[in-house]
C-alpha positions as CSV (number, residue, x, y, z in Angstrom):
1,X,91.1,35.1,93.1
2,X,91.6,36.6,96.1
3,X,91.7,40.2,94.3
4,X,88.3,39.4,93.3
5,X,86.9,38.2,96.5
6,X,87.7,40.6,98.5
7,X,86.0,42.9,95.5
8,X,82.6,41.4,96.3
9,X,80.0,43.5,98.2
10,X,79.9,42.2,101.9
11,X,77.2,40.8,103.6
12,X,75.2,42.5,106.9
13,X,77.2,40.2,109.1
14,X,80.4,41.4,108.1
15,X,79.1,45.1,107.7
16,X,78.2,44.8,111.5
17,X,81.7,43.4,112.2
18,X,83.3,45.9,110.3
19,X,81.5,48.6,112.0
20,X,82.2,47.0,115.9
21,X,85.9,46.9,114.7
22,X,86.4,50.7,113.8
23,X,83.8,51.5,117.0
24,X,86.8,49.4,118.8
25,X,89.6,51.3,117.0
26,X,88.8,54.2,118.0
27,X,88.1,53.1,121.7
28,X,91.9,52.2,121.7
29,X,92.8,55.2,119.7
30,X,91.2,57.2,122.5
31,X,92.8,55.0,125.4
32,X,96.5,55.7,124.0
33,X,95.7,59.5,123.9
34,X,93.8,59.6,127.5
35,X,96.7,61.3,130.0
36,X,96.1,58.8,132.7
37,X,97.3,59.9,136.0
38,X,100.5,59.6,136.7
39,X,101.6,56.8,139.7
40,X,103.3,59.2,141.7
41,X,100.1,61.9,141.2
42,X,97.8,58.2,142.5
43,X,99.8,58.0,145.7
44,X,98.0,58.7,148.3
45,X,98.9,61.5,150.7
46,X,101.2,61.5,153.6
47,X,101.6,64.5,154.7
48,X,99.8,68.1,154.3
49,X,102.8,68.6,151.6
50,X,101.3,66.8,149.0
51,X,97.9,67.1,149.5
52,X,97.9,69.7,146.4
53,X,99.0,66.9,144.4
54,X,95.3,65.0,144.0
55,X,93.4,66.4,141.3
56,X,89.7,66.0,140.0
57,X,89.2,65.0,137.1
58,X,85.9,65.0,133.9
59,X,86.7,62.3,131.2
60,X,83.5,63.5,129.1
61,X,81.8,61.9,125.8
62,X,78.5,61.3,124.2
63,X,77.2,57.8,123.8
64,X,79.5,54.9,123.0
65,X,82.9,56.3,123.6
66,X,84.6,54.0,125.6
67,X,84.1,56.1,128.8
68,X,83.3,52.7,130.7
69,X,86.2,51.0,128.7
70,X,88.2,53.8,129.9
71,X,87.4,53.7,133.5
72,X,88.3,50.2,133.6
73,X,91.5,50.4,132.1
74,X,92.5,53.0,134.0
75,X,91.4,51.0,137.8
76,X,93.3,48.3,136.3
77,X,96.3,50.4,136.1
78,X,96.2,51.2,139.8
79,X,95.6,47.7,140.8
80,X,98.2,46.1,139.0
81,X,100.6,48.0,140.6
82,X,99.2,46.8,144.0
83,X,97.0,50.2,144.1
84,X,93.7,50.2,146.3
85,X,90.9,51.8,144.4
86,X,87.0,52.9,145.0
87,X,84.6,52.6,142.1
88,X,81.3,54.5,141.9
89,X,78.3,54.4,139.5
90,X,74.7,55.7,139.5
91,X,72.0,53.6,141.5
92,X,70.0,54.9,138.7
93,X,71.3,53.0,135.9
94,X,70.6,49.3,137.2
95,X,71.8,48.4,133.7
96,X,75.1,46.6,135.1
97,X,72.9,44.1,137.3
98,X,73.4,43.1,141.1
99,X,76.0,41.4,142.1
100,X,75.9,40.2,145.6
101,X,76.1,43.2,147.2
102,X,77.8,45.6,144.3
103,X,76.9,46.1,141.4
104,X,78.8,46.3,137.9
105,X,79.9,48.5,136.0
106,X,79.8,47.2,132.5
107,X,81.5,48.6,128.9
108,X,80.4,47.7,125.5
109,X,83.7,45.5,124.8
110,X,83.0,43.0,127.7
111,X,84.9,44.5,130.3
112,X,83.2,45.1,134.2
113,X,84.2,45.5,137.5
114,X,82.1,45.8,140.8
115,X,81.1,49.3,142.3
116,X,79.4,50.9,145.4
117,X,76.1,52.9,143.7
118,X,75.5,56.4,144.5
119,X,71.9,58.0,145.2
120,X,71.0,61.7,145.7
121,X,71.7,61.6,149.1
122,X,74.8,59.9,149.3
123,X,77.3,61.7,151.3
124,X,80.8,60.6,148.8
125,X,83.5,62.6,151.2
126,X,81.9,60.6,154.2
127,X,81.6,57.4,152.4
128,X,85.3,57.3,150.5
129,X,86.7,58.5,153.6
130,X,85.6,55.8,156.0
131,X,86.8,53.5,152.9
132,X,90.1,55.4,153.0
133,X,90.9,55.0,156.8
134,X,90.2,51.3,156.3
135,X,92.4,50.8,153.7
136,X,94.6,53.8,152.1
137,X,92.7,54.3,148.5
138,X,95.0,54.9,145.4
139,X,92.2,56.6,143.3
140,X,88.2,57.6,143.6
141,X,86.4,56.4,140.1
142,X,83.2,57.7,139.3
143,X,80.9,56.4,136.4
144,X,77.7,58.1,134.9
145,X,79.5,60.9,136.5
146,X,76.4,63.2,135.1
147,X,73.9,61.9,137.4
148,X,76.1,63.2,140.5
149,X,74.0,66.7,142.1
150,X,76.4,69.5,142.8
151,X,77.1,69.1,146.5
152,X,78.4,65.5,145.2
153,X,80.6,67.2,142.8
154,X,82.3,69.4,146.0
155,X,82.5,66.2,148.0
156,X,84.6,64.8,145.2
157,X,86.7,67.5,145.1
158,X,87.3,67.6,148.5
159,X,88.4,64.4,148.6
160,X,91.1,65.5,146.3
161,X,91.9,68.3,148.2
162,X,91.8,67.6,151.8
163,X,92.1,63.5,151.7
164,X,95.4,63.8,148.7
165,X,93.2,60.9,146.6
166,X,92.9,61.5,142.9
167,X,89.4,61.4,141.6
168,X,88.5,60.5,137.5
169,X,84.8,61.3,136.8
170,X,83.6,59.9,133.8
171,X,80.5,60.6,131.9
172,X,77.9,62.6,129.2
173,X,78.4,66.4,129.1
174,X,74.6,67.1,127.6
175,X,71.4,65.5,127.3
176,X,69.2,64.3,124.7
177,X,68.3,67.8,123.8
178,X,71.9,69.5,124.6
179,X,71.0,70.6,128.0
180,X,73.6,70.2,130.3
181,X,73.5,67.2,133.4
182,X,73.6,69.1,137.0
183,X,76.0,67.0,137.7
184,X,78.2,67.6,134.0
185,X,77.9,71.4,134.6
186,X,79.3,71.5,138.1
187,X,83.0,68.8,137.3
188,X,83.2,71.7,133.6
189,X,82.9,74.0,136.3
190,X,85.0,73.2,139.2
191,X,87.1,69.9,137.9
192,X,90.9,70.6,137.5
193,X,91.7,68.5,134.1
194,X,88.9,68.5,131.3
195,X,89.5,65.4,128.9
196,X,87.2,64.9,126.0
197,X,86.2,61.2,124.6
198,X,85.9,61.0,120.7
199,X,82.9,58.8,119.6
200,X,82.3,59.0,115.7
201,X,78.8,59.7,114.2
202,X,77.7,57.9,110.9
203,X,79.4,60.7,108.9
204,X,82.8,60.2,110.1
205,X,82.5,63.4,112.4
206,X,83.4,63.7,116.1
207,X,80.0,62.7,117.8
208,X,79.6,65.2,120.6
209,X,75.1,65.0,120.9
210,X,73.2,62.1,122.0
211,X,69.9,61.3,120.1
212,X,67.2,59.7,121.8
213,X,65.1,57.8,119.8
214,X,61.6,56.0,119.9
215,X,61.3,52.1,118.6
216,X,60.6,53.6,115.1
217,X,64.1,55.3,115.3
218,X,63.0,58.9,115.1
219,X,63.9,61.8,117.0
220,X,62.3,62.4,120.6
221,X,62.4,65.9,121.4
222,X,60.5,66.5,124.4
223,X,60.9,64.2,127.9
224,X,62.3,63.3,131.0
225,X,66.0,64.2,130.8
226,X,66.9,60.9,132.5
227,X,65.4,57.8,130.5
228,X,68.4,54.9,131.1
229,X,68.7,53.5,127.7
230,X,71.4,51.9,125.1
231,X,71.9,51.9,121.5
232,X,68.0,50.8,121.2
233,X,67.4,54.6,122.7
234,X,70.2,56.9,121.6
235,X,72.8,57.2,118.8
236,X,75.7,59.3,119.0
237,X,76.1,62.3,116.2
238,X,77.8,65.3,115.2
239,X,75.9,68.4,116.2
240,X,75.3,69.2,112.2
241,X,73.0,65.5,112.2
242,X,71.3,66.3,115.6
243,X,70.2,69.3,114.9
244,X,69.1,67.7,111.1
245,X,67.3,65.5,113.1
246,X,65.7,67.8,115.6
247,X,64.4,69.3,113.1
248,X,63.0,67.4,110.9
């Protein structure tokens, strides 16, 4: 009997649950392959010694691949081992929602933390180091890395170089027409570690493209190159069903 039930075609529901289960796999799949940083690299510096230590780092992805899920295991990491840390995300993408004065940084399993919000004029170095002398910082965590400018991108790195504190970027290489973020190109350009994220498209490939779609769920291929959106707007695919799609 049970041979037979488990024969039987499923319903939506449990075709949607099946689907957030292997999304979730994969997330953890992911996690136990990310090389977090090491504790001793997350100490912060002491003397001009090991200020060589700190590194920058670009966790990138397309859509739904546990970037945020990422980030926050990895803060969690420094914190449970009594480790201050300094979390960044776009003032752009209000999708987290205020809270008091910070706002969140949210993933797609549940998980969010509070975080300062950057703008185009936000000076990071000055910022994280006034944070720093404070309270000595562990580790710099950026979200929607991919909205930073370029000068942003050389403030984080100096903050690994000159203030010995680890930064991990995390965020979309390309756009919705696989252009490159200003902020993306500069971390492939200047960041010292390059980690990609796997997300899956529908065929079972690596996703590496993000599709933005209209409410009718076909391809938009001209626009804004920021439009803050979630799975109602995009859908991560292999480049072979992108470029199906920008096509069509």
């Amino acid at each position: 009997r049970q041979r037979r039930h488990a024969a039987l075609p499923r319903n939506e529901a449990d075709q949607e649950r099946a689907k957030h289960e292997a999304s979730f796999r994969e997330v953890l799949r992911t996690m136990d392959e990310q090389p977090f940083v090491s504790i001793r690299d997350c100490r912060p510096a002491r003397s001009g010694a090991q200020r060589g230590m700190a590194k920058l780092y670009f966790y990138y992805a397309s859509m739904n691949a546990g970037k945020s899920t990422n980030l926050l295991q990895a803060d969690f990491n420094y914190r449970e081992r009594g480790m201050a840390t300094m979390l960044w995300t776009a003032a752009i993408d209000d999708r987290g929602g205020p809270k008091g004065d910070q706002f969140a940084i949210e993933s797609r399993i549940g998980l969010h933390a509070e975080a300062q919000r950057f703008y185009r004029d936000t000076d990071l170095w000055a910022r994280v180091k006034d944070a720093h002398a404070v309270q000595p910082l562990s580790c710099v965590l950026v979200d929607e890395a991919q909205f930073l400018n370029r000068q942003q991108v050389w403030q984080l790195a100096r903050i690994a170089d000159e203030a010995g504190i680890p930064v991990l970027c995390y965020g979309l290489r390309t756009d919705f027409q696989g252009e490159l973020f200003e902020g993306s190109a500069a971390l492939l350009g200047i960041a010292d570690s390059l980690v990609e994220l796997k997300a899956v498209c529908h065929c079972g490939r690596k996703a590496t493209m993000n599709l933005r779609v209209d409410q009718g769920g076909a391809a938009v291929k001209a626009g804004a190159q920021t439009e803050i959106g979630g799975n109602d707007r995009y859908v991560a695919l292999c480049r072979k069903h992108f470029s199906e799609a920008m096509n069509r």
